[in-house]
C-alpha positions as CSV (number, residue, x, y, z in Angstrom):
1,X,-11.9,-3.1,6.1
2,X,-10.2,0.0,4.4
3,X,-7.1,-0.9,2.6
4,X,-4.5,1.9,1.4
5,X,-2.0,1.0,-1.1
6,X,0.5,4.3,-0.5
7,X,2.7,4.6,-3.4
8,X,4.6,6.6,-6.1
9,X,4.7,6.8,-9.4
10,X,6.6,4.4,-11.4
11,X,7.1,2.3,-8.6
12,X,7.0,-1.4,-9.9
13,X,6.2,-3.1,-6.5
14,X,3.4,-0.6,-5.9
15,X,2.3,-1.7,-10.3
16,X,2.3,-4.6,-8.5
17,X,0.8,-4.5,-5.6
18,X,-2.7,-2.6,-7.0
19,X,-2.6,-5.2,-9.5
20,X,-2.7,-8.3,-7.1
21,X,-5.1,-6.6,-4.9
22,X,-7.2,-5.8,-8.4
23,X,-7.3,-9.1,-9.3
24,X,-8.5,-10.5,-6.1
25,X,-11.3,-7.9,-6.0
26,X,-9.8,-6.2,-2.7
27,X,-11.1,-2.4,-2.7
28,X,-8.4,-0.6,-2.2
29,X,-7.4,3.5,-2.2
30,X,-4.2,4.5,-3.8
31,X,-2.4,7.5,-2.1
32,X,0.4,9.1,-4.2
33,X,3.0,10.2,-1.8
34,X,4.8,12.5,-4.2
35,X,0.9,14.7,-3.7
36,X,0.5,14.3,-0.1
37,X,2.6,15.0,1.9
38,X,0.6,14.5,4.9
39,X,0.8,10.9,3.9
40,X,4.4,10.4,3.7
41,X,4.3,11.8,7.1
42,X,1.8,8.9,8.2
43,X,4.2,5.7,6.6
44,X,7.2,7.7,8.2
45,X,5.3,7.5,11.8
46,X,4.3,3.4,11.1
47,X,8.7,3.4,10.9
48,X,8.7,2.8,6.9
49,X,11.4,4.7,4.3
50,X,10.6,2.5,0.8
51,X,7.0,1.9,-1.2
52,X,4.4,0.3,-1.0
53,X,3.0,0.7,2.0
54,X,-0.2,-0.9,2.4
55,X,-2.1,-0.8,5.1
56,X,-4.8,-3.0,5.8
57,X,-7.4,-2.3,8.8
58,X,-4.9,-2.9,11.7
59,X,-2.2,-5.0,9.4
60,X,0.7,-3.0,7.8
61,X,3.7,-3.8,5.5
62,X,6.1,-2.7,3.0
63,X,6.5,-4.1,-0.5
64,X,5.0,-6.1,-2.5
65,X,4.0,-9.1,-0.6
66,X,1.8,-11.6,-2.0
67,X,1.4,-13.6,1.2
68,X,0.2,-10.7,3.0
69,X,-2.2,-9.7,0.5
70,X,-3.8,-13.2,0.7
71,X,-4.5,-12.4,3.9
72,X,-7.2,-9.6,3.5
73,X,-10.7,-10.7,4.0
């Protein structure tokens, strides 16, 4: 499953959210939004305004949200 962590920097949720996925050895691809803007235009279209947004094959969310990092096979 592809997992993309979109971010910017200095963001401490997204810090955190790499980190947790890191640590549980989840391959993951970081997108900076503040370099693409063909990315922000993708998390707009899923209906989100704040970072992180990760998406996860089908799954998506905003934040940093342990619980739904636990869930990535």
């Amino acid at each position: 499953m592809d997992v993309i962590v979109y971010s910017k920097p200095q963001c401490v949720q997204c810090t955190a959210t790499v980190k947790a996925l890191s640590t549980k050895g989840i391959t993951h691809k970081v997108v900076d939004l503040t370099q693409d803007d063909s990315a922000m235009t993708t998390i707009q279209s899923l209906g989100y305004r704040q970072v992180p947004v990760v998406v996860a094959g089908l799954k998506h969310w905003s934040g940093f949200r342990p619980d739904m990092i636990s869930q990535i096979r």
